[in-house]
C-alpha distance (Angstrom), angle and dihedral (degrees) to the residues before:
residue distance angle dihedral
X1 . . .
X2 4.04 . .
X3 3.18 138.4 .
X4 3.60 134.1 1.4
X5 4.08 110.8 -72.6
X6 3.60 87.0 -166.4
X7 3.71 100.8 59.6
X8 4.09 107.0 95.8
X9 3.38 115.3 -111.8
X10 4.23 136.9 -167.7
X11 3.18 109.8 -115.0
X12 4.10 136.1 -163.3
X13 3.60 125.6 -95.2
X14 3.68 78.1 -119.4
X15 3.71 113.9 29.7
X16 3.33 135.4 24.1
X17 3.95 113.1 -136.7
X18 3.72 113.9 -146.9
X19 4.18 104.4 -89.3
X20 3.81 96.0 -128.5
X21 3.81 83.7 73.2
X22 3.68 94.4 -112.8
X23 4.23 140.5 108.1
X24 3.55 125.9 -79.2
X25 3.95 91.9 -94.3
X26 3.51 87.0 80.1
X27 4.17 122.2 60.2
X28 3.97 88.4 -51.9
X29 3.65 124.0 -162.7
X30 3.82 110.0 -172.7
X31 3.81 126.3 165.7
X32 3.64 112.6 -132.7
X33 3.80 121.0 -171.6
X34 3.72 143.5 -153.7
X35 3.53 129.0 172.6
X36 3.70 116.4 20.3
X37 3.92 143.8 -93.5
X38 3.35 138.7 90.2
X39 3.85 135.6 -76.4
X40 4.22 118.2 -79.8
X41 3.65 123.9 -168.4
X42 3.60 125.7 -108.5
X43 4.19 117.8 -90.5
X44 3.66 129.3 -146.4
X45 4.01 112.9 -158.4
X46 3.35 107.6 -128.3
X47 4.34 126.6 -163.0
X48 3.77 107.8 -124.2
X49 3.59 96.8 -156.5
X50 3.67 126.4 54.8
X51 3.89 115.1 -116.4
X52 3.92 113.7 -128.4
X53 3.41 126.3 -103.8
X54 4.14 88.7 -132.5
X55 3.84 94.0 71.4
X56 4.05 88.0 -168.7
X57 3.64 89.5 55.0
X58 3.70 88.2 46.8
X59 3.49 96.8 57.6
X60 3.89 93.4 44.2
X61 3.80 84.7 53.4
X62 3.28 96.0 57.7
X63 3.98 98.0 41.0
X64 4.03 86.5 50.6
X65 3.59 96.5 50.2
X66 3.97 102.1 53.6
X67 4.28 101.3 24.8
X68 4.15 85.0 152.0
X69 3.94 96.5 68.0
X70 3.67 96.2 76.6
X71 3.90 93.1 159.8
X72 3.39 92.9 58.9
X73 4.01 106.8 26.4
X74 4.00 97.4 32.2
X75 4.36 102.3 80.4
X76 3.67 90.1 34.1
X77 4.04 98.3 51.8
X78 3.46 85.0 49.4
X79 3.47 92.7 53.6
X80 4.13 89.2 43.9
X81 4.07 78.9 53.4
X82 3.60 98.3 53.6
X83 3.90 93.6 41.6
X84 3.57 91.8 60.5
X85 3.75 100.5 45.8
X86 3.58 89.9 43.2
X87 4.21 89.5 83.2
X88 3.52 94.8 42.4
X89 4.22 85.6 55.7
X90 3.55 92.8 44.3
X91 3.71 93.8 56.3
X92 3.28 95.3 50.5
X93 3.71 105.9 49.8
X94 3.89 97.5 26.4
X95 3.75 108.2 25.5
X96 3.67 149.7 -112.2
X97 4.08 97.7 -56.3
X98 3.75 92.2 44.4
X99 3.10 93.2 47.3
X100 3.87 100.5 51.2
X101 4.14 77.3 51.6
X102 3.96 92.4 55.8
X103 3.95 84.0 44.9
X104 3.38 104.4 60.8
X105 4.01 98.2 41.9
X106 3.81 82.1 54.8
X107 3.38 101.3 51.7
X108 3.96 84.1 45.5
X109 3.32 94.8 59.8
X110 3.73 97.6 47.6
X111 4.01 85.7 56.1
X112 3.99 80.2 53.5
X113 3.75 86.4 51.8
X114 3.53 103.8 45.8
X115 3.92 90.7 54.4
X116 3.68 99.7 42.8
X117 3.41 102.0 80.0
X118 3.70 95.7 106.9
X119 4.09 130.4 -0.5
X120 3.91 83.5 -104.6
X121 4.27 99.7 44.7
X122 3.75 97.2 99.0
X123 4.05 95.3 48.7
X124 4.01 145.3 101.6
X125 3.67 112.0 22.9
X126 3.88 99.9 3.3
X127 3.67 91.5 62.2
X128 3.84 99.5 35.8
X129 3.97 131.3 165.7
X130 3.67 93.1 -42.2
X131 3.55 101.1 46.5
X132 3.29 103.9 -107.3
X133 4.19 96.6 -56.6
X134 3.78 89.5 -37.7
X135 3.39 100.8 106.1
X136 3.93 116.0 51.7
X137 3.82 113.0 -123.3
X138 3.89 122.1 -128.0
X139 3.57 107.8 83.4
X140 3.82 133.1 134.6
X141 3.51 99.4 -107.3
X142 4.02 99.5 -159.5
X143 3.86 84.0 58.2
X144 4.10 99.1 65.0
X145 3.63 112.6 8.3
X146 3.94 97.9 -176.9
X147 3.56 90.2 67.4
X148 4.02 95.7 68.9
X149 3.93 95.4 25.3
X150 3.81 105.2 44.0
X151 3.68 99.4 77.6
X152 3.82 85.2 65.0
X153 3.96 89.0 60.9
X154 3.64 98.1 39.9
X155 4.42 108.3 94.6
X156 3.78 96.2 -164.2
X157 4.17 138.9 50.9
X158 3.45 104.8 169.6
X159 3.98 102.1 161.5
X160 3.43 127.6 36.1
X161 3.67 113.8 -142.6
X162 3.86 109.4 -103.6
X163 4.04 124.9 -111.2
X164 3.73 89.4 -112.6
X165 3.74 99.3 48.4
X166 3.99 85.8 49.1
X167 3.94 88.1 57.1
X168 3.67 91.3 39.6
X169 4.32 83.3 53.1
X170 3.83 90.9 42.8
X171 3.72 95.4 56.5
X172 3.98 99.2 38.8
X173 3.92 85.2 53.9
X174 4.43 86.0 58.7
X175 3.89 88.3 39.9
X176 3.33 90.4 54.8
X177 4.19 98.5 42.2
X178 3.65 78.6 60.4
X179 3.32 108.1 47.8
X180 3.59 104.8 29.4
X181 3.94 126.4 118.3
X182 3.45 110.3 -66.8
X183 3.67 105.0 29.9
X184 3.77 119.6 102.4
X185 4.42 95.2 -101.0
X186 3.44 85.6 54.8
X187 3.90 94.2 52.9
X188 4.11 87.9 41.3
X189 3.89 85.7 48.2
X190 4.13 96.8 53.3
X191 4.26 86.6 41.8
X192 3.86 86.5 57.8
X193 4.33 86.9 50.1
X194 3.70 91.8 43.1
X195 4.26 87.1 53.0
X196 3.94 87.6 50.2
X197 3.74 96.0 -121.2
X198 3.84 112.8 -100.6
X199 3.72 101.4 156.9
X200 4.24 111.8 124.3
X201 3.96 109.0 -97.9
X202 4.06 84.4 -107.5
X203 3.65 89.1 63.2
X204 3.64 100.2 47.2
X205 3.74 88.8 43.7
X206 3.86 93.6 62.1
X207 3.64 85.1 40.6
X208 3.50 105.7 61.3
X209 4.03 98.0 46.7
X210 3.75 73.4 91.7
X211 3.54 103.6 37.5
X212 3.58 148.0 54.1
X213 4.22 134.0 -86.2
X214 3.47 119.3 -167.1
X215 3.78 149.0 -157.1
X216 3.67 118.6 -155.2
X217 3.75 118.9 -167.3
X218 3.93 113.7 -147.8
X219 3.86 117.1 -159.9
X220 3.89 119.4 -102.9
X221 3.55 134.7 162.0
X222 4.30 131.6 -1.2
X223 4.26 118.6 -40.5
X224 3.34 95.5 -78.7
X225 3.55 100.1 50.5
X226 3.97 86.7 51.3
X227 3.32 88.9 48.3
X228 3.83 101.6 56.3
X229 3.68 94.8 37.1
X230 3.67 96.0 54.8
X231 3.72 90.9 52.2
X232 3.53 85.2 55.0
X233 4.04 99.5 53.4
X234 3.98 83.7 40.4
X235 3.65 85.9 63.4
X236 3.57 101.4 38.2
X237 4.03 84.4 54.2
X238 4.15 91.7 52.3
X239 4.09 80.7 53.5
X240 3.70 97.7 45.8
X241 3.32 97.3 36.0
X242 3.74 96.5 -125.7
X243 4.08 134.6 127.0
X244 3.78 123.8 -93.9
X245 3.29 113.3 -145.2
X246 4.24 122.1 173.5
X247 3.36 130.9 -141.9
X248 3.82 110.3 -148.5
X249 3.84 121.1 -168.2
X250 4.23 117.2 -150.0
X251 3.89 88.7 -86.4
X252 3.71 91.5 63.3
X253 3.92 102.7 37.5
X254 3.63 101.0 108.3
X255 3.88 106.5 29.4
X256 4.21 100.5 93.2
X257 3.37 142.5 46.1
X258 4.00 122.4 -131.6
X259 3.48 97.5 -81.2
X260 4.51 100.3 -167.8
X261 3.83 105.1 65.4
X262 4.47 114.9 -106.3
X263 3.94 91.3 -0.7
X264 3.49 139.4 76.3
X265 4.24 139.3 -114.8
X266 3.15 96.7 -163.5
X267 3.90 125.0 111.6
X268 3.93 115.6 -135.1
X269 3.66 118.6 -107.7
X270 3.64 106.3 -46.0
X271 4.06 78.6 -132.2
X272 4.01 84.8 75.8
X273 3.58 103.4 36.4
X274 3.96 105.5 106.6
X275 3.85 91.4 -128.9
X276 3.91 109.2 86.9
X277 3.45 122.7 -128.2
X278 3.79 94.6 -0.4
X279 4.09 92.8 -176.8
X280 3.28 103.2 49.6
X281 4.10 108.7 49.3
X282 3.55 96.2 110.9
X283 4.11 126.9 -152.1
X284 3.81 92.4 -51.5
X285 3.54 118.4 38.7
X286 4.19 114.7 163.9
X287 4.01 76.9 -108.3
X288 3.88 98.9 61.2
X289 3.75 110.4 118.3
X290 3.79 97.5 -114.7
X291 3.92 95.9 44.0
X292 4.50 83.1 54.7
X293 4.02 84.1 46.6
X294 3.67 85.2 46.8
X295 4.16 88.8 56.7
X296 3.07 97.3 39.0
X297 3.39 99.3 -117.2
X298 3.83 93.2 124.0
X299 3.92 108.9 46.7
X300 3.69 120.3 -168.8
X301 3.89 125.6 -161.2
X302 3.43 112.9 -166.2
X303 4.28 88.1 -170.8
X304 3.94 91.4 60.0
X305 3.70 113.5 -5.7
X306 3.85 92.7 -179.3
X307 3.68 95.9 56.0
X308 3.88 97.6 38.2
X309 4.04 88.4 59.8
X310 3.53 102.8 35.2
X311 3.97 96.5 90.4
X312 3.77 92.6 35.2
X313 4.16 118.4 95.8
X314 3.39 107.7 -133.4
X315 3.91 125.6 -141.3
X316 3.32 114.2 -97.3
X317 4.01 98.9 -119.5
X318 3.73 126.1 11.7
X319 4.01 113.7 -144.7
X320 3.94 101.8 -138.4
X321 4.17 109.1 -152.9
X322 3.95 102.6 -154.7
X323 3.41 98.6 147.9
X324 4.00 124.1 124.1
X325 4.37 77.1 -79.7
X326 3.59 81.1 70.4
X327 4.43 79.6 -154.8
X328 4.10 90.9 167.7
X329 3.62 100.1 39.6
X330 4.23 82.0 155.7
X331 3.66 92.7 74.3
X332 3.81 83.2 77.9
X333 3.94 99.6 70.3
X334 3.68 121.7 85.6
X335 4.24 88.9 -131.5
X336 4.46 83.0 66.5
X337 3.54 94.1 36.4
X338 3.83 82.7 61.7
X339 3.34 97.8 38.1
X340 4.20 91.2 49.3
X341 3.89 89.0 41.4
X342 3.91 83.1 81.4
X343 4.21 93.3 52.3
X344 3.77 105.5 105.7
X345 4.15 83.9 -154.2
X346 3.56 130.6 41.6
X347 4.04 121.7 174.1
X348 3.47 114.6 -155.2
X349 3.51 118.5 -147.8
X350 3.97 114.7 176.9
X351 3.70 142.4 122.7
X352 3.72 94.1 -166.3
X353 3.62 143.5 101.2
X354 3.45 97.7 -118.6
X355 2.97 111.1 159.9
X356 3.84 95.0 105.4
X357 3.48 92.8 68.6
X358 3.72 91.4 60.1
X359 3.68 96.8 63.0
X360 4.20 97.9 66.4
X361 3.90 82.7 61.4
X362 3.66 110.9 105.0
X363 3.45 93.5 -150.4
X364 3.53 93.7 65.9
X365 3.46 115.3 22.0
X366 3.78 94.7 92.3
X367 3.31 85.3 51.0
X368 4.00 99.4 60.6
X369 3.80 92.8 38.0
X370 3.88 83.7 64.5
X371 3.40 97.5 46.7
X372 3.86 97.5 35.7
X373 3.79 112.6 34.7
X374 3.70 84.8 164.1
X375 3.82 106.5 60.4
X376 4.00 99.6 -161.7
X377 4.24 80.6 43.1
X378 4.11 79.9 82.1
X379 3.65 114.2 84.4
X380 3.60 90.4 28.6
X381 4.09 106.4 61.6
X382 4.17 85.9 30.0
X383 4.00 86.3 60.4
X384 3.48 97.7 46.0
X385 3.39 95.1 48.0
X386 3.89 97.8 46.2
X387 3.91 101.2 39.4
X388 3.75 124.0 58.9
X389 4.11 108.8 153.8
X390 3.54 119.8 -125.4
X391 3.77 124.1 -90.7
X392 4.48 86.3 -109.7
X393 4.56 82.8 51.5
X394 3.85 89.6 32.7
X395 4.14 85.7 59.0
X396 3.70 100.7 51.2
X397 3.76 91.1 43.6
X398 3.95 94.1 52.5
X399 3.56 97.6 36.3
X400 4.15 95.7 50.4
X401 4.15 83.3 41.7
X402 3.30 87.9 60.8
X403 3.43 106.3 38.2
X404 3.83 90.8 49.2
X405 3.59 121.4 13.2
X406 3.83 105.4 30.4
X407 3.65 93.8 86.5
X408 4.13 98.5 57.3
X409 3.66 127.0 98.5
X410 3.28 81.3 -150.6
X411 4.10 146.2 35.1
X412 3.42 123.5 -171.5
X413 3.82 116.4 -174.8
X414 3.69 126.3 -142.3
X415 3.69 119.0 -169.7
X416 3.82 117.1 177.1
X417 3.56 131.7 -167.2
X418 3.70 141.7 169.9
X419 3.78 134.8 -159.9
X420 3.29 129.9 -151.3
X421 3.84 99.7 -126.5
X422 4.00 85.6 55.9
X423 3.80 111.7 42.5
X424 3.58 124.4 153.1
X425 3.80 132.0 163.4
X426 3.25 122.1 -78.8
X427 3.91 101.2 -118.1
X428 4.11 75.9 62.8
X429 3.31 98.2 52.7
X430 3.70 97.6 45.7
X431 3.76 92.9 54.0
X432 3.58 86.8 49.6
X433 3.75 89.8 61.4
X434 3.93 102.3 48.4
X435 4.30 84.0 42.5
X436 3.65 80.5 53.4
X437 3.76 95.7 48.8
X438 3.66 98.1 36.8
X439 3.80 90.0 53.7
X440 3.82 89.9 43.7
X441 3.72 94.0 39.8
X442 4.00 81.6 -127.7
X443 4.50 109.0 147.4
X444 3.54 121.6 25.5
X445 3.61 114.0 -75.8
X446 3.98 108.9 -124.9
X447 3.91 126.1 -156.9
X448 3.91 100.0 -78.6
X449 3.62 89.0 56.4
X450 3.75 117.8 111.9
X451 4.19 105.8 -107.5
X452 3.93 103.3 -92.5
X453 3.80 134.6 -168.2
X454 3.53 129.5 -78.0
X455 3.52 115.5 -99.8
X456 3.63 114.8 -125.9
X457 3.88 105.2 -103.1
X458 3.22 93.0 22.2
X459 3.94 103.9 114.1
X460 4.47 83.7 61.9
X461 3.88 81.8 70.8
X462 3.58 114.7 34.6
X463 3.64 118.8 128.6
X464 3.87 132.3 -141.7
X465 2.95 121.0 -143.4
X466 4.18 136.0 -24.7
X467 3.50 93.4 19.1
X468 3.74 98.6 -69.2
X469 3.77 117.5 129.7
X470 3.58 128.7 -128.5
X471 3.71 86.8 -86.9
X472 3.54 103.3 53.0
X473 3.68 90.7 -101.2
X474 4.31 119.9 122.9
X475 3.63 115.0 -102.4
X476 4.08 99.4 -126.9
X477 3.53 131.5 175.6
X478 3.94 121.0 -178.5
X479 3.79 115.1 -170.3
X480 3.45 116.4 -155.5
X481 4.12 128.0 -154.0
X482 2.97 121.5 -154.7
X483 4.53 106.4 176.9
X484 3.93 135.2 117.2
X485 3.95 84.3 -118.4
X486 3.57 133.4 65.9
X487 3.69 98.1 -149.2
X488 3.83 102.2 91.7
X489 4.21 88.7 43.0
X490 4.19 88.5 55.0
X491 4.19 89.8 43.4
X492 3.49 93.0 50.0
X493 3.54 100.6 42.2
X494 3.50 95.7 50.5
X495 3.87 85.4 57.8
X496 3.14 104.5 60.4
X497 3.92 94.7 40.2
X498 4.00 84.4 49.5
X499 3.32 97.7 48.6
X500 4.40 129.8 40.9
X501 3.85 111.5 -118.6
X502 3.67 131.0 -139.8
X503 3.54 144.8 -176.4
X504 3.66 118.6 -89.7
X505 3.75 111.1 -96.3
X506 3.79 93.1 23.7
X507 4.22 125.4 -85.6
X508 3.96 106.5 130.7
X509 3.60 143.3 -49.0
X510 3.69 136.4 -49.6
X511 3.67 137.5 -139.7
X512 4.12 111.4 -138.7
X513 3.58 128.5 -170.1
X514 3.41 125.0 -170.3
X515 4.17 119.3 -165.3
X516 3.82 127.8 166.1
X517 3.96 112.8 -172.0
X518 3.82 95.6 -146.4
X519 3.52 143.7 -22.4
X520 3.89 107.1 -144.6
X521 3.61 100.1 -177.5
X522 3.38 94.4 -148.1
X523 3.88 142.4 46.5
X524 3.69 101.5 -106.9
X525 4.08 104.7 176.7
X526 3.14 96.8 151.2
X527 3.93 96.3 68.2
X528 3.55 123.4 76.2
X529 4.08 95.1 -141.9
X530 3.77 87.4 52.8
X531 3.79 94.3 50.3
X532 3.97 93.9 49.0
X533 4.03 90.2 52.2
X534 3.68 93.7 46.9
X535 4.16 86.7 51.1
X536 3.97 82.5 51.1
X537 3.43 89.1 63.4
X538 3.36 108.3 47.3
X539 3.51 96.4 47.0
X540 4.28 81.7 48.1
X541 4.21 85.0 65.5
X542 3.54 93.6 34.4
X543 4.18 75.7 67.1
X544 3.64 94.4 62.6
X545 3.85 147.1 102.9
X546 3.87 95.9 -147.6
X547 3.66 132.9 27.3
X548 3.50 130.8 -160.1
X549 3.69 108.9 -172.7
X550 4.17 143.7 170.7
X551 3.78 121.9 -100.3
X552 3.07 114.4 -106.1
X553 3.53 104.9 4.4
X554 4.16 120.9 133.1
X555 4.23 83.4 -146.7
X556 3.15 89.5 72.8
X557 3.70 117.1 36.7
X558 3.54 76.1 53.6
X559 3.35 102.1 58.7
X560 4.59 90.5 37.0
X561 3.94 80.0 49.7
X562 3.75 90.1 60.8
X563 3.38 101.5 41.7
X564 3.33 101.8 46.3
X565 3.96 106.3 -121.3
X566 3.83 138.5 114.6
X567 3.93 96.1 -118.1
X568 3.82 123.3 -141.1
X569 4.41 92.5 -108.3
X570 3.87 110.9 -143.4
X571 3.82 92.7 -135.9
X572 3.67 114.9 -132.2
X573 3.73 126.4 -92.9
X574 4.03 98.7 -125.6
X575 3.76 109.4 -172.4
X576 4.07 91.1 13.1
X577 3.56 90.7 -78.8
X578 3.98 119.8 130.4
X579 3.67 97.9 -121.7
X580 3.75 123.6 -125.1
X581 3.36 122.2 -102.3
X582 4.40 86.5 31.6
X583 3.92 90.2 -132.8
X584 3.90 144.8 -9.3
X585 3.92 127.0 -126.7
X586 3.91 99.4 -116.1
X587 3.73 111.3 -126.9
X588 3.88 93.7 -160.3
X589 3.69 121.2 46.9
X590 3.75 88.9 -155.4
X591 3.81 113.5 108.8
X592 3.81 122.3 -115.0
X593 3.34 130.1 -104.4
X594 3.71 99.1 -125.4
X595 3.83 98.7 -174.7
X596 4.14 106.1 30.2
X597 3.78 118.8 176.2
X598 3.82 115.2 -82.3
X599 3.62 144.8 179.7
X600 4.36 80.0 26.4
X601 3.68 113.9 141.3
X602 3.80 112.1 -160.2
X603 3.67 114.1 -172.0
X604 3.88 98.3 -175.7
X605 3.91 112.8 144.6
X606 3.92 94.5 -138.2
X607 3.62 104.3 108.9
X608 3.85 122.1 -125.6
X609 3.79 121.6 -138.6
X610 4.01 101.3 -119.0
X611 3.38 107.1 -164.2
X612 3.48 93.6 41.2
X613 4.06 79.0 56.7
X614 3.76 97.1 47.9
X615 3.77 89.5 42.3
X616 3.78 98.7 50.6
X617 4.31 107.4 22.7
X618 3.99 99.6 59.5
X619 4.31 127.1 157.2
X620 3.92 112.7 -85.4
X621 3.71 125.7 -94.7
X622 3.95 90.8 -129.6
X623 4.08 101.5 32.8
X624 3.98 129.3 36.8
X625 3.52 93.8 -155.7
X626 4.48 100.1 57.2
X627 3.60 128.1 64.2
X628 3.57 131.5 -152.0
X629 3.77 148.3 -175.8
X630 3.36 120.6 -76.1
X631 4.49 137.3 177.7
């Protein structure tokens, strides 16, 4: 391809020439109009009233000061009501620690509550550059911009993070200070790889009360795949109370920021790390966790797990197999987890979301409902905690934001991807995407479209005339691509500069741009320049009001994650058929599991709360086979 896309460009009150200075055959960006009006600048709702810090006092507060608006007040006072006598049940009839449990989910979801009364509540100045508490402060700002500036791109907050997961955050950021490469436990901890391990699991028990476990994460599959998978081990390591530590190859040096304040995540050279040849072991390494169950040289007793491990030496790593293989499906059962709880080293190998597939372990589950009263709430606060681009990724995304996308009132992202094992033509596609978006009411409907329904809320935003809304504002939609081809960007950009656009249920025109950053062709992980365009992009439609995104793809449950919406999903076209209906609204942001553990029998004794389970682990929208979190 030509030219930089990311280079800012100055374009026509008309058309937008592609930034890189060059013609439309290369990753073109053009502008094309319908309707009328001028240009407006982009708004960020804003709260005018600070929210206070007593959440149950909150609520009351608000209850108290409108008691005529039963429609709208009624359910959720009662809802306040039960919340707060919830506690007061619980330690009664369960007990002081249970209670304290019950208490803090409660006064988590009243937080949730109080800034959920529109997709824009918990915004502006309430969040602020650190997210509302979620990020730690204390870093050198010149080093990773996006981590102080990307709250001001960002259109939606729709959890905040809960008091316990902000203590659980607090003290992994110490842990890891202390344990990190470079201090004197982590030099202890790599002696005790290089000596192969060998001590009993009693011994290393006592042992590491002082000392450090960790989790490293080894790369495996395309971005988003990375992406997803080293949320998950991040997680796993805030449960476990280990380290996570990453292992970036060349092609992934410069993407992120340091994410753990004054340390680093980053493994040594893999050169140094006792393990040989750490990136290229595979699914099934003689060090996977089933093939050292398999020997014998990991034994597991359901009966008394403590006792039947105490005299055995235990390996000093474990090579965990989580991939879409799914080669240690074990690791899943609370009877491993305590088993692998004693294993100084664990390396994580996985390009899944797995996360789901945590919460049916007993162990843990009480764990996660404290931290994430909000099940969908997951992926999103662990991503934008973890990722912050680097300052080189942080400049193309600002500078093409602002040349291109600043300017709408609104931004609707359009990410498109397609599998081998469900190809069809692109004509089929394409009309798969506008049946999509005409039964979602989705893009701007333009004057060959077939009349469709008012939207409800609609009528609050019509505009009259020249694309101006009722307030004087411009009616502006920028539609973003985000593809490896070109061919959907040139289709629908010739559609809307074809064909005048209007607002849904009538009331004046509308100006639509439509912009694609680049269209690769091909999947290129293994280069870095690749990788840091690709990043671009997702944080692009983590920008946006509306996403329409591909089933089953890890691009863009990434990039729904991070903005905080349930995305319109472009199911999959199993047996080359367009499905029927073309897509689904999602009603969990959180990304599927596409390969979850199965055929496992775990024979732990811990009990698992059922309901909770069948409540809150249901099938995928966009893929029979994976499960997800759900509220």
């Amino acid at each position: 391809m030509r030219g930089n896309p990311f280079v800012p460009a100055q374009p026509s009150s008309r058309h937008r020439a592609n930034p890189g200075g060059h013609g439309t055959s290369s990753s073109a960006m053009e502008m094309t109009t319908s309707g009328g009006g001028g240009g407006g600048g982009a708004s960020y709702a804003r709260v005018s009233e600070e929210q206070d810090d007593d959440p149950v006092v909150a609520a009351a507060a608000v209850a108290e000061e409108e008691p005529k608006k039963e429609g709208q007040w009624g359910p959720r006072a009662l809802l306040v009501a039960g919340l707060v006598a919830l506690p007061l049940l619980a330690f009664f009839v369960l007990g002081r620690e249970s209670a304290s449990m019950v208490w803090e989910m409660a006064t988590a979801k009243l937080n949730a509550i109080n800034t959920r009364g529109s997709t824009c509540t918990y915004h502006g100045h309430d969040v602020g550059e650190l997210l509302g508490g979620l990020l730690a402060p204390g870093m050198d700002r010149d080093t990773c911009q996006s981590r102080y500036e990307s709250w001001r791109y960002f259109k939606h907050f729709p959890y905040a993070p809960s008091r316990h997961l902000l203590a659980k955050l607090r003290a992994y950021e110490a842990r890891h200070r202390r344990c990190a490469p470079g201090t004197p436990l982590y030099a202890k901890a790599i002696d005790h790889l290089k000596s192969g391990g060998g001590r009993s699991a009693a011994a290393d028990e006592a042992a590491m009360e002082e000392e450090c476990r960790y989790v490293v994460w080894l790369p495996f599959d395309g971005l988003g795949n990375r992406m997803l998978s080293m949320a998950s081990g991040f997680l796993y390591a805030l449960l476990t109370d280990r380290v996570f530590l990453v292992a970036l190859p060349p092609n992934s040096a410069d993407l992120f920021c340091e994410p753990f304040p004054n340390t680093t995540w980053l493994l040594p050279p893999v050169e140094e790390f006792p393990v040989p040849n750490l990136f290229s072991l595979g699914p099934r390494p003689s060090s996977s966790y089933t093939n050292l169950l398999a020997k014998k040289k990991i034994v597991v007793d359901v009966d008394n797990t403590s006792t039947s491990t105490a005299a055995t030496p235990l390996p000093a790593y474990v090579y965990l197999s989580l991939g879409y293989q799914m080669t240690d499906g074990p690791f899943f059962c609370g009877e491993h987890q305590a088993v692998l709880g004693k294993v100084r080293w664990l390396l994580l190998y996985s390009d899944l979301y797995f996360v789901p597939s945590l919460y049916p372990i007993a162990e843990f589950q009480g764990e996660l409902r404290r931290m994430f009263p909000d099940k969908e709430s997951v992926s999103h606060l662990l991503l934008r905690y973890l990722f912050h681009p680097s300052n080189a990724v942080w400049g193309m995304v600002t500078r093409y934001y602002h040349s291109y996308l600043a300017h709408a009132d609104k931004r609707i992202g359009v990410q498109i991807r397609m599998f081998h094992f469900a190809t069809v033509p692109a004509d089929d596609l394409y009309n798969q995407i506008l049946s999509c978006s005409k039964q979602e009411h989705i893009l701007p409907v333009t004057d060959d479209d077939a009349p469709a329904p008012a939207m409800a809320g609609d009528n609050a935003t019509t505009t009259s005339g020249g694309g101006k809304n009722n307030n004087g504002g411009s009616n502006t939609t920028a539609i973003l691509i985000a593809s490896l081809y070109a061919d959907y960007y040139e289709r629908l950009k010739s559609r809307y500069y074809e064909h005048a656009a209007a607002r849904r249920g009538g009331g004046g025109g509308v100006w639509v741009g439509v912009f694609q950053p680049t269209h690769e062709e091909w999947q290129l992980t293994g280069k870095l320049a690749h990788n840091q365009k690709a990043l671009a992009e997702i944080f692009l439609l983590g920008f946006s009001d509306e996403l329409v995104t591909s089933g089953m793809s890890t691009f863009g449950y990434v990039g729904s994650s991070l903005a905080g919406v349930r995305p319109t999903i472009l199911l999959p076209a199993h047996g080359h058929k367009v499905p029927v209906p073309p897509c689904r609204r999602a009603v969990s942001m959180e990304p599927c599991n596409l390969t979850p553990p199965r055929g496992v029998k775990c024979r732990s004794s811990k009990a698992v709360d059922g309901e909770d389970l069948a409540r809150h682990l249901k099938v995928c929208e966009d893929y029979w086979k994976g499960v997800k979190l759900f509220d």
